[in-house]
C-alpha positions, 0 to 999 in steps of 0.5 A: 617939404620934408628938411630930411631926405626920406630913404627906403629900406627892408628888413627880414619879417617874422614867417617870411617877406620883407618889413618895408620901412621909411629912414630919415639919418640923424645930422651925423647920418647914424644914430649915436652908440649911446642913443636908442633907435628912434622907431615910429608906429602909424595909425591904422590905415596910415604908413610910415610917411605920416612923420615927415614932419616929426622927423624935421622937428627931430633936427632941433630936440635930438639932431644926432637921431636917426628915425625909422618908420616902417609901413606896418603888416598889411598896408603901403610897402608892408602889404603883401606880407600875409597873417596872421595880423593884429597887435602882436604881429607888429610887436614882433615885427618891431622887434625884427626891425630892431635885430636888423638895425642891430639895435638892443633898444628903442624908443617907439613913437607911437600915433593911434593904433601904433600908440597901442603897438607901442604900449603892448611892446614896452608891456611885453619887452620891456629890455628892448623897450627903452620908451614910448611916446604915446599920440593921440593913442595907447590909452584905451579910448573913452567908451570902448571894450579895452577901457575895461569899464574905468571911464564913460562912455564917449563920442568912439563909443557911438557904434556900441561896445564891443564885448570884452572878449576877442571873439566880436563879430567882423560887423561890429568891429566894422561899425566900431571902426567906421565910428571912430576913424571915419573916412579913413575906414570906407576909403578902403572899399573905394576905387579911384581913376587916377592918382589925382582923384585919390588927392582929391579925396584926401584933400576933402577930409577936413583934418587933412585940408589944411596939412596939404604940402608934398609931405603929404602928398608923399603919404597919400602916394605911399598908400596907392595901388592898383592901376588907372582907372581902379586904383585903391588903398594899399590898406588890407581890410583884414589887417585893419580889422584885426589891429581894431579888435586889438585896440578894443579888446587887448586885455593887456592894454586896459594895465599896460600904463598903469604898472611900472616900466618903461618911461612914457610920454601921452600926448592927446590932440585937443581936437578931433578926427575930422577936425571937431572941437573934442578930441578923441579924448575929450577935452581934459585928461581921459578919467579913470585910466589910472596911468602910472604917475611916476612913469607916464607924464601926460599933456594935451597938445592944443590947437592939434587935430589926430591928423596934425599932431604929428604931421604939422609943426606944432604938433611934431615938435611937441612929439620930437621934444618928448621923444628927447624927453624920454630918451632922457629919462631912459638914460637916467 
């Protein structure tokens, strides 16, 4: 159970509708004058309860902290907001979000695609950007287009590159996703009795299984729509395949962490999506990648999978202390 009481809130979207997002108060109940707005990016089928479990561990690395974590453009609360979808979108409805908190800057904590997010946002504004904390994401993945043919091919890759250009095909970007995030992706042509057989699915996922409490619970809720006995994901397909072409295509993304800008901190999970032995990184630092030394510090989070580096302990402390390790640097 969440130690941080989860409030909901909207904020005006770019080309109308409403931003929906998930805040936890810092200690005080806002955030300090001098500390950025902490904002946390989900996956790519995800929504903004996924950080639960971060948020509890910002109590002890950055107490006076408030955190906001919307349910970006296309999933949960953030669904009925229409394209156009994909990375950019994001970054501007990042940007929104900020003008409405009345904020100049950020530290984005960014899990998966919202790593992506994140990195394309410090890229492109690096002002309002104050950091970023990169999770299992933001790099390009090993054996994809947007690594730009710096490293080998790896297990994402198995589905067969996708060309360099924006322009690939709804069916490989399809493939490609369903080979890098799985269940998660064919969750999304599912229909489902009753709230509890959605649980149950969740519960079946081998990296999932073991997080199980009433935060997650919470997040799975947030994903459901429809009514009994078709309920289904909020996740619209075509805002999930427009940010995958944008993780494997961005040519932004390929140099976005290896010039200079805001600091960063990269945490990969040693293990995998479905809980396998590697991770979506492989077992070492990714090669090849030539992350700024000066700007990015990376480590690998051991004993996580891409699921539990942010939503159990260990792996949310390790993100909370580097979110209190950027905002430190940030300062500085």
């Amino acid at each position: 159970m969440s130690i941080r009481t989860a409030r909901t809130g909207t904020a005006p979207a770019p080309g109308g509708g409403a931003l929906a997002f998930t805040h936890w108060p810092g200690a005080d109940g806002s955030a300090s004058a001098d500390t950025p707005a902490l904002i946390a990016l989900h996956g790519i089928t995800a929504n903004g309860r996924a950080f639960d479990a971060v948020a509890d561990a910002l109590g002890a690395a950055l107490p006076c902290a408030s955190l906001y974590a919307p349910d970006l453009r296309g999933r949960a609360a953030s669904a009925d907001l229409p394209g156009p979808y994909g990375l950019a979108a994001h970054v501007a409805d990042v940007l929104a979000l900020l003008d409405h908190l009345g904020q100049r800057r950020a530290v984005l904590i960014g899990h998966s695609m919202g790593g992506f997010v994140a990195a394309l946002a410090a890229t492109r504004h690096p002002s309002r950007v104050a950091g970023t904390v990169l999770v299992d994401g933001g790099p390009p993945f090993p054996g994809t287009g947007a690594a730009g043919g710096d490293s080998g091919a790896g297990e994402t890759g198995e589905a067969g590159g996708v060309g360099e250009a924006g322009a690939a095909d709804e069916g490989a970007i399809d493939a490609q996703l369903e080979a890098v995030i799985g269940p998660a992706m064919r969750r999304l042509s599912m229909t489902f009795p009753d709230r509890d057989s959605y649980a149950e699915f969740f519960r079946g996922h081998p990296a999932i299984r073991p997080l199980w409490n009433d935060d997650v619970r919470a997040y799975v809720d947030r994903d459901l729509v429809g009514t009994e006995p078709e309920l289904r994901s909020s996740c619209v397909r075509e805002a999930v395949r427009a940010d995958g072409r944008g993780v494997l295509v961005e040519p932004l993304l390929r140099t976005a962490l290896r010039e200079p800008g805001p600091p960063a901190v990269f945490l990969w999970a040693e293990r995998g999506m479905l809980d396998e032995p590697r991770g979506l990184y492989g077992a070492e630092h990714p090669a090849g990648f030539g992350l700024h030394p000066e700007r990015v510090a990376s480590r690998r989070v051991d004993g996580v999978n891409h699921y539990s580096i942010v939503m159990a302990a260990e792996g949310a402390r390790a993100v909370a202390e580097a979110a209190a390790e950027v905002t430190r640097r940030a300062a500085a």
